[in-house]
N, C-alpha and C positions, 0 to 999 in steps of 0.2 A: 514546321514542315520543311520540307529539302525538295529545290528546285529538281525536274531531272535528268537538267545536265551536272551538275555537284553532289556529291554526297557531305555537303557539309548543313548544317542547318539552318534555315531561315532565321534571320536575325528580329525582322518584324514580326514574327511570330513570337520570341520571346517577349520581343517590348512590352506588347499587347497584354499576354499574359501577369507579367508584372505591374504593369495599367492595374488590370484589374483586380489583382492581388491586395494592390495599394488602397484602392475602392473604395472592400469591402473589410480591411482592417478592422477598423471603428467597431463595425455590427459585430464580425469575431470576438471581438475582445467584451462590448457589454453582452453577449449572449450567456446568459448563467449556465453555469458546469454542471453536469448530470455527474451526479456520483451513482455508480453500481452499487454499490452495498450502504445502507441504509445507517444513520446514527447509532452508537449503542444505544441512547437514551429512546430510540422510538422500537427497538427493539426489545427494550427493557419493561418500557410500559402497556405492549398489548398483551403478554401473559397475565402482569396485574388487571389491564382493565378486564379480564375475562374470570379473574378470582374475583372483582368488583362484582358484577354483572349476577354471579354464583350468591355473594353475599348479600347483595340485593333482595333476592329471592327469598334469601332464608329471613332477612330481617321481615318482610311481608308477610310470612307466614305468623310469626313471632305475634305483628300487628293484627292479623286478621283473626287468630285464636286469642288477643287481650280484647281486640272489638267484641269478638261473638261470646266470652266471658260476664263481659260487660253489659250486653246489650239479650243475650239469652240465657247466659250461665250456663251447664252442661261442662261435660269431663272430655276427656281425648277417647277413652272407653263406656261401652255400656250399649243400653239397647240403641241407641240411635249414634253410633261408631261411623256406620258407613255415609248418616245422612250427613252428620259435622264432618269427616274429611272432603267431601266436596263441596260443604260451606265452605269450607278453610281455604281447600284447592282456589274454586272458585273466588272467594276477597283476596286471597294472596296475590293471583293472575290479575287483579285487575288494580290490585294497589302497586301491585310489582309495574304492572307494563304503564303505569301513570308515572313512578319513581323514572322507569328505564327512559321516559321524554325529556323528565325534568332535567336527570343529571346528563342526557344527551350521550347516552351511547345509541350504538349503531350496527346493523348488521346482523345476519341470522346467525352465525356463532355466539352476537353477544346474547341476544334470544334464546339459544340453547341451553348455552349455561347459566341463563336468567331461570330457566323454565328448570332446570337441573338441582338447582338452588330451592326450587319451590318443592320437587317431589322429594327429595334428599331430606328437607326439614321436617313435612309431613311425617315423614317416616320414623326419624329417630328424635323429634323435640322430647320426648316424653324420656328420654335417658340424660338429658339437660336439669329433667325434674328431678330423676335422681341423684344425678351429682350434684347440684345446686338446690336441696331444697330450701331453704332460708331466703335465698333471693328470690325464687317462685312464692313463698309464703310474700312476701313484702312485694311483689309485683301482681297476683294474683289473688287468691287468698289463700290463709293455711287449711281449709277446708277441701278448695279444689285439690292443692299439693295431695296433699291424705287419700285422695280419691285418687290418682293419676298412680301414685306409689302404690297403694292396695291392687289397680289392677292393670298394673304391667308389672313388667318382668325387665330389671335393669339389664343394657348391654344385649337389646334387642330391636327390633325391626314393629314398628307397631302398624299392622294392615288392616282397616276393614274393624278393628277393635281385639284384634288376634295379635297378641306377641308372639314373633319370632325368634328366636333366644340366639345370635350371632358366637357369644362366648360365653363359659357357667360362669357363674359368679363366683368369687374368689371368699370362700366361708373358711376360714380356719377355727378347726377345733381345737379346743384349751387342752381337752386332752389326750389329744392322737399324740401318739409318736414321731415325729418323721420319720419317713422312707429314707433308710441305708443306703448307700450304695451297692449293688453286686458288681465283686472284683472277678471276671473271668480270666482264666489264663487258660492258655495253650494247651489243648492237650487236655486237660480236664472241664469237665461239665457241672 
């Protein structure tokens, strides 16, 4: 501060200042640094833990239609479609949300796509049997396999015991022709 007869500065006022600049050095210097922007590595790993959290789900599902194979037998289709997907739903949610303590995730996002995991498998395990059926025969039986193939419809959505067909399935015939090209030009049709 400045006296007010001088306009020059108080000197004791600096000292002071410096006093206690000197202080509280020590504390400044062991106080940890906040960094703004976060490691790559922790930035790296919350996308995976929520692909985690996803596959979680789906492996549940996996477990909870080899339990109810095991322990009821019954197909992914047929007259009781609607009552085994909410078995399935049902042991999946609760082997899932047992898995999701064990491995200690956390938070309603990891939840979402835990719970994402569960309906996403429900839905398309049975195009799994398609593409793989050798490992379904050898994880399951070839009986069930045969049954899951006879009534779905690969490259579909399975609801309720209703395929939904997403894409046709890619049949080549031995003997169609292929389709030419049509060359247009300019000017003629």
């Amino acid at each position: 501060m400045s006296s007010p007869q001088t306009a020059s500065p108080d000197g004791k006022f600096q000292n002071r200042i410096e006093r206690l600049a000197e202080k509280h050095a020590p504390a400044a210097a062991a106080r940890a640094q906040v960094q703004v922007i976060p490691h790559w590595s922790e930035n790296f790993m919350y996308p995976l833990s929520l692909i985690g959290a996803a596959l979680v789900g789906m492996l549940a599902v996996v477990l909870s239609r080899y339990v109810r194979f095991q322990l009821l037998g019954g197909s992914l289709a047929g007259d009781d479609a609607d009552i085994a997907m909410l078995m399935d739903g049902a042991l999946a949610a609760g082997c899932s949300f047992m898995l999701f303590t064990v491995l200690r995730y956390g938070g309603a996002v990891h939840k979402a796509a835990q719970a994402f995991g569960i309906a996403a498998m429900i839905l398309v395990m049975h195009n799994f049997v398609h593409w793989m059926p050798r490992a379904f025969d050898l994880t399951f039986s070839p009986k069930w396999t045969s049954e899951v193939i006879a009534m779905t419809e690969p490259n579909s959505l399975l609801f309720r015991g209703v395929s939904f067909a997403l894409a046709p399935e890619n049949v080549a015939e031995e003997d169609a022709e292929p389709a030419k090209p049509v060359v247009r030009r300019f000017g003629k049709l």
